[in-house]
LOSETOR-386457 format. One record per residue (C-alpha): x, y negated, z negated. Coordinates in steps of 0.5 Angstrom, whole numbers, plus 2048, in hexadecimal, padded with zeros to 3 digits. Example, Ala and Ser with C-alpha at 12.3 -4.5 7.8 and 13.67 -1.06 7.14 Angstrom:
<rs>
8198097F0;81B8027F2;
</rs>
This chain:
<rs>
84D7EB7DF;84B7E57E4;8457E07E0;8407DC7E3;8467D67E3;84A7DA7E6;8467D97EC;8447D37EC;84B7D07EC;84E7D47F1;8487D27F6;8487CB7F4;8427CA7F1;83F7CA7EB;83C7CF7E6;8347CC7E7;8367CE7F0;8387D37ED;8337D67E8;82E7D37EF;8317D97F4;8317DE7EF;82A7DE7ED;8277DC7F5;8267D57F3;8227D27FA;8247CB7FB;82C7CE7FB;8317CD802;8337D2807;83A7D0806;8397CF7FE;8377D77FE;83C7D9803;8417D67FE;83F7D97F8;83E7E07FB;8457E07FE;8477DE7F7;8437E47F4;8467E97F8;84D7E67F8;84C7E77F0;8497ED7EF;8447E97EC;83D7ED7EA;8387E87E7;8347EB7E1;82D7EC7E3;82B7EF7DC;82D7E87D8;82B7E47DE;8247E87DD;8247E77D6;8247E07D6;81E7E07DB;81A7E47D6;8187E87DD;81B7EF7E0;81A7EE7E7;8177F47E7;8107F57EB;80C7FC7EA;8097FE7F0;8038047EE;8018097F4;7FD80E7F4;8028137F8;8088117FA;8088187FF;803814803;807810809;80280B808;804809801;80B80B801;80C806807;809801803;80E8027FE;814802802;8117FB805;8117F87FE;8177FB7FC;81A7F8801;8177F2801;8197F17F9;8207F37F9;8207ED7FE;81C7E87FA;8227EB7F4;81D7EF7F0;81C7F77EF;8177FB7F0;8148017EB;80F8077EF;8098097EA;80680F7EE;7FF80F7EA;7FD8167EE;7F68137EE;7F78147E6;7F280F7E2;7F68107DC;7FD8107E0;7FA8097E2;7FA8067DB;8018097D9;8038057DF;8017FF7DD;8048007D6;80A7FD7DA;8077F67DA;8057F67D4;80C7F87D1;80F7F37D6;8137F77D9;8117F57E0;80F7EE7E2;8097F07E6;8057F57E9;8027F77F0;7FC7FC7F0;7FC7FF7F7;7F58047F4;7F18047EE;7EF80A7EA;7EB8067E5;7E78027E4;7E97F97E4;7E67F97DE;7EC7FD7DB;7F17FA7DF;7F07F37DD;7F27F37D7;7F87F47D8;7F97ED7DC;7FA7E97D7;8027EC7D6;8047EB7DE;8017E97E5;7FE7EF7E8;7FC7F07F0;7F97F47F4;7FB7F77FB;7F77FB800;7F17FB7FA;7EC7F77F8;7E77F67F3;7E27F07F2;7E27F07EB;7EB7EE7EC;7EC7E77EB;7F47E97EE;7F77E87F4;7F57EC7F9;7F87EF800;7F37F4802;7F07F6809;7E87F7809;7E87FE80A;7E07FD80C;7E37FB812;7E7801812;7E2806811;7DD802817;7E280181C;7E580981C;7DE80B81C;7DC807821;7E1808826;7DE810825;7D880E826;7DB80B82D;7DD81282F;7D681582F;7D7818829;7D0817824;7D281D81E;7D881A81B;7DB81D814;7DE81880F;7E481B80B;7E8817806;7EB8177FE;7E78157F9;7EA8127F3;7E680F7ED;7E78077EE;7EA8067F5;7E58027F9;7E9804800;7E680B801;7E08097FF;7DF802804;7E2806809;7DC80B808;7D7805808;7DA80380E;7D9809812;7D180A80F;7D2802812;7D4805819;7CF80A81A;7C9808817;7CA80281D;7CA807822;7C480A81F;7C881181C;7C6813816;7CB816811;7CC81D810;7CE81E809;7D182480A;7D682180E;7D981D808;7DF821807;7E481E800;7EA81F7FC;7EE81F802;7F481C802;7FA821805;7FC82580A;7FA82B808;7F4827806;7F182680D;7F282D80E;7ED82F809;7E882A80C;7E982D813;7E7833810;7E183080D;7DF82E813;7E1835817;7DB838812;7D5833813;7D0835817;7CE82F819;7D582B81B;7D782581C;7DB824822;7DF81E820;7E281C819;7E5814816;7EA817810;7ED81180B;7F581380E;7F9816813;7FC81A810;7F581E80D;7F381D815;7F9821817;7F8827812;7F1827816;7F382681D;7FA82C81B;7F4831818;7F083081E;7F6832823;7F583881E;7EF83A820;7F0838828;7EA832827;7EC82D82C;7ED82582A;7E982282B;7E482682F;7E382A82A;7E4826824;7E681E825;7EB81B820;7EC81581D;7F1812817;7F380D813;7F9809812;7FD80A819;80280E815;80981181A;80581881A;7FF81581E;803813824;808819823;80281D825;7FD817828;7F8817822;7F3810824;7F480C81D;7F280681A;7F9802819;7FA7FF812;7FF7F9812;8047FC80C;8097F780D;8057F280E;8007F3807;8077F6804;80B7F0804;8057EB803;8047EF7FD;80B7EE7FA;80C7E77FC;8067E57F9;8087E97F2;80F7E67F3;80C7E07F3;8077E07ED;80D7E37EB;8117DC7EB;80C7D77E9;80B7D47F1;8047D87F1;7FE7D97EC;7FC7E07EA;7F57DF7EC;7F07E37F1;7F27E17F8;7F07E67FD;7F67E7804;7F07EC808;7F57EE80F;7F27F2815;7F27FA817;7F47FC81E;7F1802821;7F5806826;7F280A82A;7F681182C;7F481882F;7F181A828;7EA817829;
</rs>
């Protein structure tokens, strides 16, 4: 079996170049790599990553927390960063939380047993508060969340925004009875800023919030089958409706074909994410910037991670998009 030496003497450098390539030392020449690599592969040498783990004290692993990994929204994330990782020499291990508070904290366990170098949160079940202890066995971050008492780095968009500027583009379109759809797990902010945001667009067009307009617990397909026919049973109906997901807007728009309504004329639609399904059917949307926030988010952690960034709060806010198509 080929060893480390082996290498070395037929590249023609020494065991340190060597030891540098393998473990994806920067400051390493092309033609030094190159020659290694060549080495390698003429060997059949395969470096131990579990000894060279060992001796770091890291796992190179990261634990990446989703709520729901059937959501398209989080499931691109994650193969973003998955991505991302595996480029950086590090691996990724799913949490699927299924917005389980207790599932959360069984999660976080991981840090503290050191089995993961780190944590990215891309929702939040608890409060900070239960969180916040668990800092002092490894870096956490956030990612598409956001939370004020976090003193972590954070990607995040401002999902106030996000909710004024869909419900202001309805407002645009004439409408004035507008429905709010979203889900409603227990400490995640998104659903809630987005929420404020839409209160936002409407009382400055002097609209006042309907109350039962205020759909929640919806996060599926099938989920925004029910909520259209929530809306079909309403003697006073909204003529428009802002969901907190593609996905939950097409259930919407699939049941409304169903029951022959017209969108938009009928019922104007309007989503969140800017998932394939939105302009497979021409859903007008609000578009994330997943790759961007997903890569931001690993980099950052990766970096924590090797010591060339503090693990302390700051806050990387990126942009929304809306685009319009024929459901509004």
């Amino acid at each position: 079996m080929a060893t480390i030496q082996d290498v070395a003497k037929l590249a023609g450098l020494s065991r340190t170049t060597v030891s540098r390539v393998i473990n994806r030392h920067p400051y390493v020449t092309d033609e030094k790599k190159r020659l290694v690599m060549n080495a390698m592969e003429e060997l059949n040498y395969v470096p131990n990553s579990s000894a060279r783990r060992l001796r770091k004290q890291q796992t190179e692993t990261i634990a990446v927390y989703v709520p729901r990994i059937t959501n398209p929204f989080f499931s691109q994330m994650v193969e973003v960063m998955g991505n991302y990782a595996s480029d950086r020499g590090y691996q990724l291990i799913l949490c699927q939380t299924s917005y389980s508070r207790n599932q959360e904290i069984n999660y976080l366990e991981l840090l503290k047993t050191k089995q993961v170098d780190g944590l990215i949160l891309t929702s939040i079940e608890n409060e900070w508060s239960s969180i916040e202890p668990y800092m002092n066995y490894g870096p956490i971050m956030l990612c598409n969340e956001y939370n004020d008492q976090a003193q972590v780095p954070t990607v995040y968009l401002d999902q106030i925004e996000g909710g004024y500027i869909g419900t202001r583009h309805l407002i645009e379109q004439g409408h004035t009875q507008i429905a709010y759809c979203s889900g409603n797990n227990h400490a995640s902010r998104v659903a809630s800023d987005r929420y404020t945001g839409y209160k936002k667009a409407l009382e400055e067009a002097g609209i006042v919030t309907n109350e039962d307009w205020f759909l929640t617990n919806a996060y599926s397909i099938d989920d925004g089958k029910r909520v259209f026919n929530e809306i079909a049973k309403m003697n006073d109906r909204p003529t428009a409706v802002f969901t907190g997901s593609d996905e939950v807007a097409a259930g919407i728009w699939k049941e409304a074909l169903n029951h022959k309504w017209d969108v938009p004329n009928d019922l104007a639609i309007i989503g969140f994410d800017d998932q394939p399904v939105a302009d497979l059917i021409g859903l007008t949307t609000i578009r994330q910037p997943i790759k961007n926030m997903a890569q931001q988010a690993m980099k950052q952690m990766i970096d924590i991670i090797q010591h060339k960034l503090p693990s302390e709060k700051k806050e990387i806010k990126l942009e929304f998009e809306l685009i319009k198509r024929r459901s509004t």
